[in-house]
DRENVOMAR-957846 format. One line per 2 residues: their letters; for each residue x, y, z of N, C-alpha, C, O, CB. Coordinates in nm, 4 decimals. Glycine has a CB too. Layout:
BEGIN
a	X:Y:Z:X:Y:Z:X:Y:Z:X:Y:Z:X:Y:Z; ... .
end
This chain:
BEGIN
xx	-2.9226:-16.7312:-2.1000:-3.0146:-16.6832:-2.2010:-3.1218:-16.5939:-2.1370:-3.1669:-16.5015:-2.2047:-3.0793:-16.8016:-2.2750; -3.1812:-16.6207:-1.9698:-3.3055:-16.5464:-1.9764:-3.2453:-16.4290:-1.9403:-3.3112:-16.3259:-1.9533:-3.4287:-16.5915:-1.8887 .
xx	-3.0773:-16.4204:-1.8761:-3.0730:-16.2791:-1.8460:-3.0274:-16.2030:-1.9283:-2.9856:-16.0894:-1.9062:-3.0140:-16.2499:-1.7488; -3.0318:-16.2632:-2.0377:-2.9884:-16.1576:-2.1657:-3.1154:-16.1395:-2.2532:-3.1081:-16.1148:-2.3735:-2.8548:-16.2242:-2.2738 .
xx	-3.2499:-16.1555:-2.1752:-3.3772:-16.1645:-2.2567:-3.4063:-16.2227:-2.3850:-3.4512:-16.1646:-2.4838:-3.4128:-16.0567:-2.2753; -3.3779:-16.3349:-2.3734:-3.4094:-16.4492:-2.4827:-3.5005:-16.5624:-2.3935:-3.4954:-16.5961:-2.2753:-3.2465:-16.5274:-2.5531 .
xx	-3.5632:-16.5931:-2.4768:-3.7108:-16.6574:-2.3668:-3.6378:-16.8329:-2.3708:-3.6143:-16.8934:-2.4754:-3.9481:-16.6422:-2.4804; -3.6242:-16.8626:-2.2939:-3.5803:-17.0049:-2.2589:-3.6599:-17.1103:-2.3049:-3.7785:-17.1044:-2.2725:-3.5720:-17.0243:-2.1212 .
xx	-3.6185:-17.2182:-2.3817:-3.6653:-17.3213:-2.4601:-3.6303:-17.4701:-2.3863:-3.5120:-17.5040:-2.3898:-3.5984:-17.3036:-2.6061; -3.6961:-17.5318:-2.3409:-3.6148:-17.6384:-2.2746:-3.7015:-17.7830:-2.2809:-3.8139:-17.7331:-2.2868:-3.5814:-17.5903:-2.1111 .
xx	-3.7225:-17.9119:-2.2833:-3.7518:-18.0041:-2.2697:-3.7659:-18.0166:-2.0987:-3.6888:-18.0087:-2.0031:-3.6699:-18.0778:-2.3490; -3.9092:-18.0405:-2.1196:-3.9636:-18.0552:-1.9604:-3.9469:-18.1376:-1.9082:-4.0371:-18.2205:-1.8960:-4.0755:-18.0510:-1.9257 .
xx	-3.7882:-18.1617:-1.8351:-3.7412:-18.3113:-1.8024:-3.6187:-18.2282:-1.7075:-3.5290:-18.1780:-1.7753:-3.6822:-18.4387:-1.9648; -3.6092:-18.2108:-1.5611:-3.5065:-18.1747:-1.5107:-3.4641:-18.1058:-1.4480:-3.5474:-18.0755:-1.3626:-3.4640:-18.1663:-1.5483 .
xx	-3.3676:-18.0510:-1.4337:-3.3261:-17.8898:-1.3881:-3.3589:-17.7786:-1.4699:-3.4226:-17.6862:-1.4192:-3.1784:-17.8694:-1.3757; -3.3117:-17.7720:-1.6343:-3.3814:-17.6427:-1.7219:-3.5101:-17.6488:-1.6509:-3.5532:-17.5640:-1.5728:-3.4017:-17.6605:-1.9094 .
xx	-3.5569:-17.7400:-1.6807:-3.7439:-17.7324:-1.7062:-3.7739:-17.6629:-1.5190:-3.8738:-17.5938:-1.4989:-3.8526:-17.9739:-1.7475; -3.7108:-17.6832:-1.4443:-3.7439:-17.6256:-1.3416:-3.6601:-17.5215:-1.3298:-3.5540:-17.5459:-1.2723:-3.7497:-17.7015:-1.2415 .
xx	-3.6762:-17.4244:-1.3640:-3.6454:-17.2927:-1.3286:-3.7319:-17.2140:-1.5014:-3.7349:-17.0910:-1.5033:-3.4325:-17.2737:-1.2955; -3.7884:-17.2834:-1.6187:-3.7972:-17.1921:-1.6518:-3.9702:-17.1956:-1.6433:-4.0226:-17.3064:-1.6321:-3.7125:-17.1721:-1.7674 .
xx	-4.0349:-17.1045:-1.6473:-4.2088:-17.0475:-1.5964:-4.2605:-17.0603:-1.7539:-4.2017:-17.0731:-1.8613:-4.2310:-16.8332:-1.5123; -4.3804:-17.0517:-1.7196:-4.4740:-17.0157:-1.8901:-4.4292:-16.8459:-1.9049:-4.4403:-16.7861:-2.0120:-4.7169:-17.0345:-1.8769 .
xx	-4.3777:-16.7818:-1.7789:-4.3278:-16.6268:-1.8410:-4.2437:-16.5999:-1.8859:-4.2394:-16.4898:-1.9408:-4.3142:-16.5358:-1.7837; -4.1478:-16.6732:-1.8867:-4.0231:-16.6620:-1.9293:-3.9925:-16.7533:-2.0267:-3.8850:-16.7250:-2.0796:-3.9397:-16.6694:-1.8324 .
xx	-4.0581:-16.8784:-2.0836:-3.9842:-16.9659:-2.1414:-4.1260:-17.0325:-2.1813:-4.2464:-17.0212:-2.1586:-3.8635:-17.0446:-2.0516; -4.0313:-17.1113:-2.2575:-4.1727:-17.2773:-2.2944:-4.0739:-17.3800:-2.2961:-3.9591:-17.3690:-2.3390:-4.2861:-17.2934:-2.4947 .
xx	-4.1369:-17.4983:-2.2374:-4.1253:-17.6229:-2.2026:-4.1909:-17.7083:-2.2480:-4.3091:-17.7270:-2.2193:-4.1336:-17.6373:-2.1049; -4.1102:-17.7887:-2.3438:-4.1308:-17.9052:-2.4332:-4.1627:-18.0212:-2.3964:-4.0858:-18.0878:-2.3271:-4.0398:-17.9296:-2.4961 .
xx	-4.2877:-18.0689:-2.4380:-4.2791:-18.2506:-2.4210:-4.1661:-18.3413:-2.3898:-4.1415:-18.3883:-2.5009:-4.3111:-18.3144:-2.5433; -4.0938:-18.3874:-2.3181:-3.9866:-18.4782:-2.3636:-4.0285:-18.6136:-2.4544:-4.0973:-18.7106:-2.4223:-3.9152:-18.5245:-2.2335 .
xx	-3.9883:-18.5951:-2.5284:-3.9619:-18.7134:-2.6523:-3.8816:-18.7415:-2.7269:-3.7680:-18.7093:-2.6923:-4.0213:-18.7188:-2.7334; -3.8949:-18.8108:-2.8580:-3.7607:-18.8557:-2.9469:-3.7042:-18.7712:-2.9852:-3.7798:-18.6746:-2.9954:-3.7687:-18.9275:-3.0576 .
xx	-3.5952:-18.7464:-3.0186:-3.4796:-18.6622:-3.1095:-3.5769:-18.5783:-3.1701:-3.6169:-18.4669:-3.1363:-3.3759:-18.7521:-3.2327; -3.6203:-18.6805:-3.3041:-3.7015:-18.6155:-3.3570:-3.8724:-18.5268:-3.3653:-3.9243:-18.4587:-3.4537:-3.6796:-18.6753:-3.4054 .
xx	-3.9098:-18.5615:-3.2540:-4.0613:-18.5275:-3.1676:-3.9707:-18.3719:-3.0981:-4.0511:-18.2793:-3.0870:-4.1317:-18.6994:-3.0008; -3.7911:-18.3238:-3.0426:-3.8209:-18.3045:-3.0230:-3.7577:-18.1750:-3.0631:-3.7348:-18.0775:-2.9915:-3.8528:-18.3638:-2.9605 .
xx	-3.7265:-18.1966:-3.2290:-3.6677:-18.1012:-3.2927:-3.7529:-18.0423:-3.3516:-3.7211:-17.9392:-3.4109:-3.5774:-18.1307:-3.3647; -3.9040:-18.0941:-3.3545:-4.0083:-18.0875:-3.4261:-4.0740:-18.0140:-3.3396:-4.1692:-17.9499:-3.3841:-4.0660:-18.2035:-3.4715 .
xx	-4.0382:-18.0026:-3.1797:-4.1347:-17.8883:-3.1042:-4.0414:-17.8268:-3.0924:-4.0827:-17.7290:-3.0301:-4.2207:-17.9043:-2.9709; -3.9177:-17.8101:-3.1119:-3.8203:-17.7123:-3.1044:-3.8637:-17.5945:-3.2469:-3.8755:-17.4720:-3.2509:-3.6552:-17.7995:-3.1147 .
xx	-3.8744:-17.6753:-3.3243:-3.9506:-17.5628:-3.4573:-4.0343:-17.4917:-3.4592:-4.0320:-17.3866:-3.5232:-4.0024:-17.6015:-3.5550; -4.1638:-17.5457:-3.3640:-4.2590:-17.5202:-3.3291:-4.2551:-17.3977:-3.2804:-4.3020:-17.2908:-3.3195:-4.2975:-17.5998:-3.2670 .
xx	-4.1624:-17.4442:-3.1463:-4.2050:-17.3240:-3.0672:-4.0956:-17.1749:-3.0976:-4.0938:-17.0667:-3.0390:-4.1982:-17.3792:-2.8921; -4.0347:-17.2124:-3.1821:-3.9935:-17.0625:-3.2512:-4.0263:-17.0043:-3.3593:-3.9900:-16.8880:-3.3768:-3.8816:-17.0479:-3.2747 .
xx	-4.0990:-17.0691:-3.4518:-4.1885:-17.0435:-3.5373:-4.2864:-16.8868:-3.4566:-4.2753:-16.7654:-3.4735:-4.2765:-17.2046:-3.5624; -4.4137:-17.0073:-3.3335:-4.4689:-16.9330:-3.2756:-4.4398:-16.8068:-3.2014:-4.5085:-16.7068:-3.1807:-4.5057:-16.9927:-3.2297 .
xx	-4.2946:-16.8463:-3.1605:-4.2362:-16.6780:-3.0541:-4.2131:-16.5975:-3.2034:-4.2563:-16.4826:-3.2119:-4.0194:-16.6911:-2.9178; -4.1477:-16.6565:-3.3154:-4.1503:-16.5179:-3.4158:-4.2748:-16.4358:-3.4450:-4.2790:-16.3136:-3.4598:-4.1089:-16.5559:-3.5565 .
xx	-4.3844:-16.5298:-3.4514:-4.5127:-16.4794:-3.5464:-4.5779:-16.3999:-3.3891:-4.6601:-16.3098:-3.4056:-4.6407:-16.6475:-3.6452; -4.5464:-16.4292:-3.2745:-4.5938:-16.3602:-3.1784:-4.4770:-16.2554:-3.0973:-4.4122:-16.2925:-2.9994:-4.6578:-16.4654:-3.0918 .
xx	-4.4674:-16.1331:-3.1538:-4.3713:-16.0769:-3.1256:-4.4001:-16.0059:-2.9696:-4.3211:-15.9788:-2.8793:-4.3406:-15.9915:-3.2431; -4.5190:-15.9922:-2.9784:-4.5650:-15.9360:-2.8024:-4.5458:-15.9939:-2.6899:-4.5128:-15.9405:-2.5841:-4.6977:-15.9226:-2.7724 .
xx	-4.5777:-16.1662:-2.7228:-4.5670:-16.2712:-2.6664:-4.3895:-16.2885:-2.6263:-4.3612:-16.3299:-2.5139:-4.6381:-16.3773:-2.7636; -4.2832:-16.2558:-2.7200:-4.1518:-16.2469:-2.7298:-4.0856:-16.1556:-2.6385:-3.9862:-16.1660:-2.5666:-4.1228:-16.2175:-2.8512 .
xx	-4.1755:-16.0560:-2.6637:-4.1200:-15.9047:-2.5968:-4.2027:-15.9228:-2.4461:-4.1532:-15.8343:-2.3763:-4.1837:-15.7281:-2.7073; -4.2786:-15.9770:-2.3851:-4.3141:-15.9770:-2.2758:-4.2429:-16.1464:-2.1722:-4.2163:-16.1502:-2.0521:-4.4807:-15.9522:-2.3048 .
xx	-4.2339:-16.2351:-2.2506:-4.1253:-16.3352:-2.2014:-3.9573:-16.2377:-2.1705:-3.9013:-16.2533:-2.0620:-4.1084:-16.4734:-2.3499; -3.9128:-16.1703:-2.2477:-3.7414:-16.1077:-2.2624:-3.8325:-16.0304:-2.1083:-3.8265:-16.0988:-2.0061:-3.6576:-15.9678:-2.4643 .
xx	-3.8843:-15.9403:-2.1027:-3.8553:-15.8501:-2.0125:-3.8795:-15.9474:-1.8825:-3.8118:-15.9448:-1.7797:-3.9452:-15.7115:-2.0278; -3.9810:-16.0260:-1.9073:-3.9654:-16.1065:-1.7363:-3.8884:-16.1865:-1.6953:-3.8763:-16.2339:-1.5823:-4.0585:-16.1818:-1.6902 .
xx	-3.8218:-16.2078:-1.8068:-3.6756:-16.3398:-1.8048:-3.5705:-16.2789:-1.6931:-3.5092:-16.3271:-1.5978:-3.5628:-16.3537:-1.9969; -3.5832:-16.1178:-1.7673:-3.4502:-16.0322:-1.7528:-3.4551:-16.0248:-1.6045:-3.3751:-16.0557:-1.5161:-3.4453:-15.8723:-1.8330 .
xx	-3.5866:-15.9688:-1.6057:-3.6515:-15.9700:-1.4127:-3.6159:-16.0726:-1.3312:-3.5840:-16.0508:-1.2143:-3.8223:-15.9860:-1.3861; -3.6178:-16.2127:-1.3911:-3.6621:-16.3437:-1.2781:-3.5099:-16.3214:-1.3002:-3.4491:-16.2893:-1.1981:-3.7718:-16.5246:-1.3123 .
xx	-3.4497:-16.3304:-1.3941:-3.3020:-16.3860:-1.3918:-3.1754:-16.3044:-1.2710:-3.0803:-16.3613:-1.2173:-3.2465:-16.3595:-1.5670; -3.2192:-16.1508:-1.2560:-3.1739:-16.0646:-1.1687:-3.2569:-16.0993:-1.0125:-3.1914:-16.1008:-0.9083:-3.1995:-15.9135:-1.2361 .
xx	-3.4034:-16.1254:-1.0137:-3.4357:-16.1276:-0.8876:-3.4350:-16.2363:-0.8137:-3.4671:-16.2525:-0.6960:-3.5334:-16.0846:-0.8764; -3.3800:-16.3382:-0.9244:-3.3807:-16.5110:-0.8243:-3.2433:-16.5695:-0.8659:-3.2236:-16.6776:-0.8104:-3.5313:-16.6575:-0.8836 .
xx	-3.1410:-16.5292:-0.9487:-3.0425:-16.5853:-0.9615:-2.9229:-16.5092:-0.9563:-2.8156:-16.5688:-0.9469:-3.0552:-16.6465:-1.0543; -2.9274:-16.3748:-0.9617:-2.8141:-16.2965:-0.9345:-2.7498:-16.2882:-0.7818:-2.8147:-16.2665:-0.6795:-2.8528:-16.1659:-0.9779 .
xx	-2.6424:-16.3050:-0.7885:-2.5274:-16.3398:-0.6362:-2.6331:-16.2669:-0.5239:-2.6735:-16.3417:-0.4349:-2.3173:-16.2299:-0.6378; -2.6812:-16.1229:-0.5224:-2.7318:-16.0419:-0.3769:-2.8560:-16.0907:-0.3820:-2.9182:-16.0849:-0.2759:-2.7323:-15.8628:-0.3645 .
xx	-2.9358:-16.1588:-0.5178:-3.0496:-16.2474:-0.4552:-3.0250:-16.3857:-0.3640:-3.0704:-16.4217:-0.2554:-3.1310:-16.2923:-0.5733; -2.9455:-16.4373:-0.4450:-2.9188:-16.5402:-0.3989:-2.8326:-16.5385:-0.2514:-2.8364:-16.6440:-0.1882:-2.8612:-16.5998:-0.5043 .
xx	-2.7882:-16.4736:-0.2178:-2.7118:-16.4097:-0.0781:-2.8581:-16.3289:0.0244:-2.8348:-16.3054:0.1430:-2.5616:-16.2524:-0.1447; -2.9743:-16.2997:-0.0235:-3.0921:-16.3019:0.0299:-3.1554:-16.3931:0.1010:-3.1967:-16.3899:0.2169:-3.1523:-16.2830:-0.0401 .
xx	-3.1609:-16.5265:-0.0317:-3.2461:-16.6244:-0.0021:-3.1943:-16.6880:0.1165:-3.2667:-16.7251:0.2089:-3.2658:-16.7135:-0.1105; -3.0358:-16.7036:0.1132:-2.9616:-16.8201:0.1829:-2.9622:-16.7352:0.3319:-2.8933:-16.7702:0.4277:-2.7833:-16.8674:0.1055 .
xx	-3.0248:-16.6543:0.3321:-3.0346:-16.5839:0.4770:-3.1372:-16.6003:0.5626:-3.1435:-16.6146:0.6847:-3.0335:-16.4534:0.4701; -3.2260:-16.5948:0.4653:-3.3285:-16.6352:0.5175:-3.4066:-16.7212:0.5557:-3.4973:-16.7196:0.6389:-3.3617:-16.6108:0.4934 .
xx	-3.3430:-16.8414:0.4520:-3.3206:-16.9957:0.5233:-3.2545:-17.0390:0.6173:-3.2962:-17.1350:0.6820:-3.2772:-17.0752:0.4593; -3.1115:-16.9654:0.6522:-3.0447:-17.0322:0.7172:-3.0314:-16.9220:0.9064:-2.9721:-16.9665:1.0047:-2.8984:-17.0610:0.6038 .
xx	-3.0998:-16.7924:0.9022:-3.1288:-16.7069:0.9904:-3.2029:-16.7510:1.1015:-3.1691:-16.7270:1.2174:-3.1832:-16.6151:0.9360; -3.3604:-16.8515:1.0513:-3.4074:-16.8482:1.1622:-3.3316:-17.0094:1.2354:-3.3642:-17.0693:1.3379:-3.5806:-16.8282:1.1428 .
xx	-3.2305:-17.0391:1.1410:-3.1661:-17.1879:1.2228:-3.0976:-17.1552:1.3037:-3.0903:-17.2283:1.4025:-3.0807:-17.2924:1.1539; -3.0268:-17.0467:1.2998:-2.9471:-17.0098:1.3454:-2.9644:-16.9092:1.4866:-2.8811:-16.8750:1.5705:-2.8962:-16.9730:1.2445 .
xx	-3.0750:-16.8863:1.4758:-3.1607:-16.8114:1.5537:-3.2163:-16.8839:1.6922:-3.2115:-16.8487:1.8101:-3.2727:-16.7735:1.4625; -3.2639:-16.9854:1.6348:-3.3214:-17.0807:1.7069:-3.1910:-17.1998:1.7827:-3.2263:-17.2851:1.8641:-3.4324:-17.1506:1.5947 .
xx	-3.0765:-17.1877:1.7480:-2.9726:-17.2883:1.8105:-2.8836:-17.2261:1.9108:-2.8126:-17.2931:1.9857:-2.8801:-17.3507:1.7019; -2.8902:-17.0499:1.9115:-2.8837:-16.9788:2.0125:-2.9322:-16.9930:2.1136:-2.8543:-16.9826:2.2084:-2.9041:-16.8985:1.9956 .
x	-3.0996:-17.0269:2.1514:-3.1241:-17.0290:2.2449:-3.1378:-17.1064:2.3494:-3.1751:-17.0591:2.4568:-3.1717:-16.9958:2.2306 .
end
């Protein structure tokens, strides 16, 4: 969803809830079914009536989703974690 610029909705309990930011997404209370279909309403209610708010979550989604989860980011990161180990068992 964020790399197709749709702002990520998730219950703040987990893996979703960790990866999505207040820029890209909103993150729900975890609660009952119903507590949490009731902030599920909520919070699209609010992204409709705030369309700026909508349009500035899509474009940074699109961003985070290409600069932290696409294969040559992710083929970045794992280099740079695993470079100076590798660096250091050389010598």
């Amino acid at each position: 969803a964020m790399a197709c610029g749709l702002p990520c909705i998730v219950a703040d309990h987990g893996g979703p809830a960790e990866h999505v930011t207040e820029e890209v997404g909103l993150r729900l209370p975890l609660g009952s079914r119903p507590q949490l279909v009731e902030a599920m309403r909520g919070a699209l209610e609010a992204l409709h009536q705030d369309r700026s708010r909508l349009d500035t979550m899509s474009t940074r989604g699109v961003a985070r989703a290409h600069g932290v989860y696409a294969w040559q980011a992710k083929a970045v990161r794992i280099r740079q974690i695993y470079e100076p180990v590798v660096m250091a068992s050389d010598g």
